[in-house]
C-alpha positions as CSV (number, residue, x, y, z in Angstrom):
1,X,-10.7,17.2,-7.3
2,X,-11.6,20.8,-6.8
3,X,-9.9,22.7,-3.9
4,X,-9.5,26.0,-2.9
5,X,-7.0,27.5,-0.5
6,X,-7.2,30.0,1.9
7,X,-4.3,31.5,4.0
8,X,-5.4,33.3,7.4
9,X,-2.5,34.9,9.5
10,X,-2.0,32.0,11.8
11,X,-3.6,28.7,9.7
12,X,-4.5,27.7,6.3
13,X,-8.6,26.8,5.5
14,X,-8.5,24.3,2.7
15,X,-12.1,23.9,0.9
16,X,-12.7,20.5,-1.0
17,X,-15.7,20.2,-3.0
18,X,-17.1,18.1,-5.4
19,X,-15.9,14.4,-5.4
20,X,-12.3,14.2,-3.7
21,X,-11.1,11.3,-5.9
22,X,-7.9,12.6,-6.8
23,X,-7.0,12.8,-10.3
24,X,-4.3,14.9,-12.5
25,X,-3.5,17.9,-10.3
26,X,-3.0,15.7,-7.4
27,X,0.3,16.4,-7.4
28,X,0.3,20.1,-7.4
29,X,-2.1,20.2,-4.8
30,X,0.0,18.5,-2.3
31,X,3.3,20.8,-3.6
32,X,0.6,23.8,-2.4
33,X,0.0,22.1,1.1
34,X,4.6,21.4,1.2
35,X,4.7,25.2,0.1
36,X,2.7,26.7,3.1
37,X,4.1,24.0,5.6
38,X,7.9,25.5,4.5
39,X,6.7,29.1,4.4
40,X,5.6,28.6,8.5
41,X,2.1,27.7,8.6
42,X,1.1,25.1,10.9
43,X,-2.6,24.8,11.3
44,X,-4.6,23.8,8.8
45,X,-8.8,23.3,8.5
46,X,-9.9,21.1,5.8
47,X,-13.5,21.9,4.8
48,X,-15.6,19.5,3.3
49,X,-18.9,21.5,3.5
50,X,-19.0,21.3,-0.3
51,X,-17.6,17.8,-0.5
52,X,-20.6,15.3,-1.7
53,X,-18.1,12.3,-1.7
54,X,-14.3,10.4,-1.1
55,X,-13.0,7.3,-2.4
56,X,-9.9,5.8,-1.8
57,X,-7.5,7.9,-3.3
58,X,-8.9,10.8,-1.9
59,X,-8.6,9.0,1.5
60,X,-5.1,9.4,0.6
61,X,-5.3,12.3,-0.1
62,X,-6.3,13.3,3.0
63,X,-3.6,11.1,5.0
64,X,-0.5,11.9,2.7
65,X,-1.1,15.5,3.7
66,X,-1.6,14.9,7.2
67,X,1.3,13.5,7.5
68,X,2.8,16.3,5.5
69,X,1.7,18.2,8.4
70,X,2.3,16.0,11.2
71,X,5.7,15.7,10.5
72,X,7.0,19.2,11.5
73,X,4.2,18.9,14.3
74,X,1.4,21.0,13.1
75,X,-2.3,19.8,13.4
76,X,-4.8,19.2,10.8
77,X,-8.7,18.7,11.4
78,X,-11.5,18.0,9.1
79,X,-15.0,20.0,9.4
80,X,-18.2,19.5,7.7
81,X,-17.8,16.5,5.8
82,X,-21.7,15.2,5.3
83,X,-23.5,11.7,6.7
84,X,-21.8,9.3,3.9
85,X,-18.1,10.9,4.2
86,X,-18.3,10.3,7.9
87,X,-19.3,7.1,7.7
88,X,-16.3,6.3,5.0
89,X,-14.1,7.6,7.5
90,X,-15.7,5.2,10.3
91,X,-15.3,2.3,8.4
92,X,-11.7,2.6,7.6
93,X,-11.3,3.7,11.3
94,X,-9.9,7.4,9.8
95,X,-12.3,8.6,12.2
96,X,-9.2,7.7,15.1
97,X,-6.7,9.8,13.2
98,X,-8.1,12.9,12.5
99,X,-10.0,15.7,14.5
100,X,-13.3,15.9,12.9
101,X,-15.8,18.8,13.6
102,X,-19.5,19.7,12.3
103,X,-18.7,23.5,10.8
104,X,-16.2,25.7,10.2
105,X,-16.1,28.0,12.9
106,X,-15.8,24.7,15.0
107,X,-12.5,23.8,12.9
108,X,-10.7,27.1,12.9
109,X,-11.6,27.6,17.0
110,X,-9.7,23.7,17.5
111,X,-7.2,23.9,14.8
112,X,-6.0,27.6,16.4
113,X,-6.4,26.6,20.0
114,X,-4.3,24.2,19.3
């Protein structure tokens, strides 16, 4: 899983390219995503512009750090995910849990309207 984070002043753009499978750094990752939640932050954009697929685990992924999130009630959303990712989040009803968006720009203006 290849990521790359970037800290605005008032929310947190994740990138996730490649295949989001999870995988060895896993674990660090989400320690990244715990650090920024206990240093304030609150808002957070995944971008999966880059992203060509998700499997299971990544699907995980994704809801172990939304709740992460949730859970001191900040808001995630998910923008540019391509054709086949939306339809794997359709088909395991993701699609209900999180706020999903076609670019960028759309992401950051719900995520900090929020």
């Amino acid at each position: 899983m290849n990521y790359r984070i970037v800290s605005q002043q008032d929310h947190v753009i994740v990138k996730l390219s490649g295949d989001v499978m999870g995988g060895p750094d896993y674990e660090f990752f989400h320690n990244r995503i715990r650090d920024l939640v206990d240093s304030g932050y609150r808002r957070f954009v995944i971008d999966m512009s880059t992203a060509r697929w998700i499997n299971s685990t990544g699907l995980g992924i994704l809801v172990s750090i939304f709740r992460t999130i949730h859970d001191v009630d900040g808001s995630m959303v998910i923008c540019g995910a391509n054709k086949r990712i939306r339809g794997i989040y359709f088909v395991s009803q993701l699609d209900k849990v999180f706020a999903t968006y076609s670019s960028l720009d759309e992401g950051v203006a719900a995520v900090t309207a929020a």
